[in-house]
LUMFIZA-17264 format. One line per field, with one value per atom (N, C-alpha, C): x, y, z; residue in three letters; atom name. Coordinates in steps of 0.1 Angstrom, whole numbers. Layout:
LUMFIZA-17264
px = [X ...] .
py = [Y ...] .
pz = [Z ...] .
res = [ALA ...] .
atom = [CA ...] .
end
This chain:
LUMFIZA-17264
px = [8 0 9 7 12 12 18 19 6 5 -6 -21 -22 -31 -34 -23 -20 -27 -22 -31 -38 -51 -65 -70 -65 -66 -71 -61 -59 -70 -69 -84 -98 -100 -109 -113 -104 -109 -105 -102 -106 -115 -121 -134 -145 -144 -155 -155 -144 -144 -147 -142 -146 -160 -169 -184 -191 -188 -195 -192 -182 -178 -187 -189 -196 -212 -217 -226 -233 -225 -227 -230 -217 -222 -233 -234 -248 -255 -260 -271 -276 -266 -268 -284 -284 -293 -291 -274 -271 -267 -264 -261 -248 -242 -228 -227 -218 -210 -199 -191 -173 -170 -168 -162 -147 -141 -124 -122 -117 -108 -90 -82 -70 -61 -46 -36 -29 -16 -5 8 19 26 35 32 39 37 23 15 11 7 -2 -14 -23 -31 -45 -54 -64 -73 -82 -88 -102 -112 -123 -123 -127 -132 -145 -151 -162 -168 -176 -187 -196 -202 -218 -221 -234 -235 -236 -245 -246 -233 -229 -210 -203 -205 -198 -204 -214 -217 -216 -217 -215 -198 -192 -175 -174 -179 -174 -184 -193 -197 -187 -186 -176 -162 -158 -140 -144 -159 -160 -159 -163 -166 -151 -142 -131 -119 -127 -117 -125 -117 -122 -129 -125 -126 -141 -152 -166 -162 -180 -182 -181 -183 -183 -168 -162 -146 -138 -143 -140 -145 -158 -164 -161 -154 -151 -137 -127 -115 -110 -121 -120 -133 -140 -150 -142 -132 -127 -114 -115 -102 -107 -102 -108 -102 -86 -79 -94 -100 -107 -120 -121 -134 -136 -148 -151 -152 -158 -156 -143 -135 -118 -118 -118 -111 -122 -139 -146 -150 -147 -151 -138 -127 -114 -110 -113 -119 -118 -129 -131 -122 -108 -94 -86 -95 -82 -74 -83 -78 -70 -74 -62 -51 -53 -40 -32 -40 -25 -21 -31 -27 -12 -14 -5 5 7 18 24 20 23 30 30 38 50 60 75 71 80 81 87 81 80 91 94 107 121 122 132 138 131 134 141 150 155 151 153 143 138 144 134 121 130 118 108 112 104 90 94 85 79 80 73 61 64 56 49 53 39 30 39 29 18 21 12 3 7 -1 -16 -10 -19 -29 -22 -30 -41 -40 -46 -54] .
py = [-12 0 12 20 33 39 50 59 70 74 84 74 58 53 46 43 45 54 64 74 76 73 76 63 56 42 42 49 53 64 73 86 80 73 64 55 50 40 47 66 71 77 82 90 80 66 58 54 52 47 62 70 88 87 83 90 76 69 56 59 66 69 77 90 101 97 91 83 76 69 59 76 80 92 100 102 112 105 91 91 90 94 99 114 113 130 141 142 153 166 177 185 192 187 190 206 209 221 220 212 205 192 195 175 181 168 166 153 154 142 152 138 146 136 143 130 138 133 134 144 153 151 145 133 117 112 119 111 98 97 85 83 73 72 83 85 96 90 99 97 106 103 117 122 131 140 146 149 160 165 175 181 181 180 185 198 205 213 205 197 185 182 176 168 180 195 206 208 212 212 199 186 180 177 182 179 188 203 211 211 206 202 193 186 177 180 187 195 206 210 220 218 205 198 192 192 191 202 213 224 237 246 258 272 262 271 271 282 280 271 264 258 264 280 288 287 294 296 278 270 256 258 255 253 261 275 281 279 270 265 256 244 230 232 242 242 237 237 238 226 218 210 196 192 181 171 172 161 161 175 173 167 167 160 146 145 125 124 124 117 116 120 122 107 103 88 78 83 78 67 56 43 40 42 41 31 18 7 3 16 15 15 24 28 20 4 -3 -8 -10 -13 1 9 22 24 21 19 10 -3 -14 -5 2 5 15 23 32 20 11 6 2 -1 -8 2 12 24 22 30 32 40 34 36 50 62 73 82 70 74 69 62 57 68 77 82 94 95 112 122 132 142 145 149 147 139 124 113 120 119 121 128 146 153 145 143 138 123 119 106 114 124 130 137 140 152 143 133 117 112 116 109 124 133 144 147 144 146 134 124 115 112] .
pz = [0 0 0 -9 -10 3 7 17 19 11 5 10 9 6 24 30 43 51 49 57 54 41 37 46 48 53 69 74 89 94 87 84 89 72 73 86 93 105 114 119 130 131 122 119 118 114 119 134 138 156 161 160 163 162 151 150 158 159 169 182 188 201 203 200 198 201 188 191 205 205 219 228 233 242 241 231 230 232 233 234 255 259 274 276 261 265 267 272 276 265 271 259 262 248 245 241 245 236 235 238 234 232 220 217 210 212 206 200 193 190 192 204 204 206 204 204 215 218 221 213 223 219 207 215 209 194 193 181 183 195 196 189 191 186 189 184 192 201 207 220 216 222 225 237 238 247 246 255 253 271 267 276 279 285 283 296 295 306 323 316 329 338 325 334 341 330 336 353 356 368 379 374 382 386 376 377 385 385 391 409 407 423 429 418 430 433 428 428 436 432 452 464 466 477 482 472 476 478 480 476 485 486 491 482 466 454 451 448 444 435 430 421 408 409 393 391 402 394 389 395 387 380 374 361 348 353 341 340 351 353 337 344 337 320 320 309 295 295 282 282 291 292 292 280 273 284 290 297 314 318 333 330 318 314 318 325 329 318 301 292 283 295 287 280 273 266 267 264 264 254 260 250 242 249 244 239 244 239 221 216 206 193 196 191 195 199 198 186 177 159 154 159 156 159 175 182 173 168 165 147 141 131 136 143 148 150 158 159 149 139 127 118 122 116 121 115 120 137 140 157 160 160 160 172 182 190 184 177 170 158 155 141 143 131 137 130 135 137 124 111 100 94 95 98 105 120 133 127 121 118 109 97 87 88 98 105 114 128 129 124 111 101 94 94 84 97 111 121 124 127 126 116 106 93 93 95 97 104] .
res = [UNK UNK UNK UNK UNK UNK UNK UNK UNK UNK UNK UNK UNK UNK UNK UNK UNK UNK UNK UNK UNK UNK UNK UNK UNK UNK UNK UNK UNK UNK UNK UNK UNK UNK UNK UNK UNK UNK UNK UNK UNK UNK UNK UNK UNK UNK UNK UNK UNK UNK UNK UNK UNK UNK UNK UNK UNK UNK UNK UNK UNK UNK UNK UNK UNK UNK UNK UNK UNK UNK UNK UNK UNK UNK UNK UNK UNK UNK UNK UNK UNK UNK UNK UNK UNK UNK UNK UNK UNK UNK UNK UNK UNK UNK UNK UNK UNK UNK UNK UNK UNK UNK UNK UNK UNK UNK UNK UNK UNK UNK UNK UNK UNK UNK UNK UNK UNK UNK UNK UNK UNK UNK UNK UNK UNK UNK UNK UNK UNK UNK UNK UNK UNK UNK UNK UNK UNK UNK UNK UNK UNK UNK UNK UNK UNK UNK UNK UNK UNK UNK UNK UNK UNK UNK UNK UNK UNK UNK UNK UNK UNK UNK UNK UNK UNK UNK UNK UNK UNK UNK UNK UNK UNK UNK UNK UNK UNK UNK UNK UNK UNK UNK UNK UNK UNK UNK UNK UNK UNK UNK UNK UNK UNK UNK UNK UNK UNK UNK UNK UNK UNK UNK UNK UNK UNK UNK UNK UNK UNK UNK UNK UNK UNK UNK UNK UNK UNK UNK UNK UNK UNK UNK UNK UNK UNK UNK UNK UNK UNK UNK UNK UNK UNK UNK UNK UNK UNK UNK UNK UNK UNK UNK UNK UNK UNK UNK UNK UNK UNK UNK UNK UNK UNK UNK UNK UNK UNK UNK UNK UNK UNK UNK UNK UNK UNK UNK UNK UNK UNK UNK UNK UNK UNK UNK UNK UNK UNK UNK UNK UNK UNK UNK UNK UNK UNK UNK UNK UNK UNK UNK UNK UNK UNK UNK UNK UNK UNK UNK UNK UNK UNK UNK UNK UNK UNK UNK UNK UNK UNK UNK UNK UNK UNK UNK UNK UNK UNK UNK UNK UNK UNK UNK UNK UNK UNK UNK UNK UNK UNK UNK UNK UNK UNK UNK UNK UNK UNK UNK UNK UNK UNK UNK UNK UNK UNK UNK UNK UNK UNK UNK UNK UNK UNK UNK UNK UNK UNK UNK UNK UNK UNK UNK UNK UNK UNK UNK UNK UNK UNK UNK UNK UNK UNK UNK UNK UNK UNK UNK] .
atom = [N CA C N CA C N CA C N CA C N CA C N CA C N CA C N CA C N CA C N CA C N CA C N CA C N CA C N CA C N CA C N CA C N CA C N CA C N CA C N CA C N CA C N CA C N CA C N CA C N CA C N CA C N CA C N CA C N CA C N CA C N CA C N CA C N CA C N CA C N CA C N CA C N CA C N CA C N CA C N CA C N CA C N CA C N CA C N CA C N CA C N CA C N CA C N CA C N CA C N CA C N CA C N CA C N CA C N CA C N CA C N CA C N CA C N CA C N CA C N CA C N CA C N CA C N CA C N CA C N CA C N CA C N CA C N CA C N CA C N CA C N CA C N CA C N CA C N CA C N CA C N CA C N CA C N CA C N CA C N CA C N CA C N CA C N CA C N CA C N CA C N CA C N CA C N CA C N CA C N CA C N CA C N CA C N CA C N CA C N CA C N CA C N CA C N CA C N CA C N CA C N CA C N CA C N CA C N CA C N CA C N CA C N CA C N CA C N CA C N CA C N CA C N CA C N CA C N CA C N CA C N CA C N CA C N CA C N CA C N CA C N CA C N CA C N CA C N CA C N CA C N CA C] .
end
């Protein structure tokens, strides 16, 4: 397989595991105003994330209750932080066929730095 046909390849099966993840979540009822798909540094494989108004206040009730900080100044803390999010890496599970595609690539700490760039630029893109 061509390189070019690789990463249409790789695209292709995170954007389908991405929209089934997604899926599955929403159908909680809740209402979103942040979703992610995100990687790594590293260029690992990707992950989701998301929000809802719901999780926001319940995240941020409970990090009040452990803190002396209100519940507003958390929730406008963490509103936008895909890693404080309870659905950080929801249904992760699902990117496990991605993951091995990713492995199956050149080993991205091994390469020097030209490589290096050019394989995250093919992982990102992807």
């Amino acid at each position: 397989m061509k390189p070019t046909q690789e990463i249409e390849a790789l695209t292709a099966e995170i954007a389908d595991v991405a929209r089934t993840s997604f899926r599955t979540l929403f159908e909680n009822g809740e209402r979103y105003y942040y979703c992610t798909l995100f990687t790594t540094g590293e260029g690992h494989a990707p992950s989701i994330s998301a929000w809802s108004w719901e999780a926001l206040e319940r995240e941020a009730a409970r990090q009040g209750e452990e803190s002396d900080t209100p519940e507003s100044t958390i929730a406008e803390l963490i509103k936008w932080s895909y890693a404080d999010s309870p659905y950080c890496c929801f249904r992760d599970e699902n990117f496990d066929d991605v993951k091995q595609l990713f492995m199956e690539r050149p080993s991205i700490a091994e390469l020097e730095a030209d490589e290096w760039n050019r394989e995250f630029d093919s992982r990102l893109k992807a």
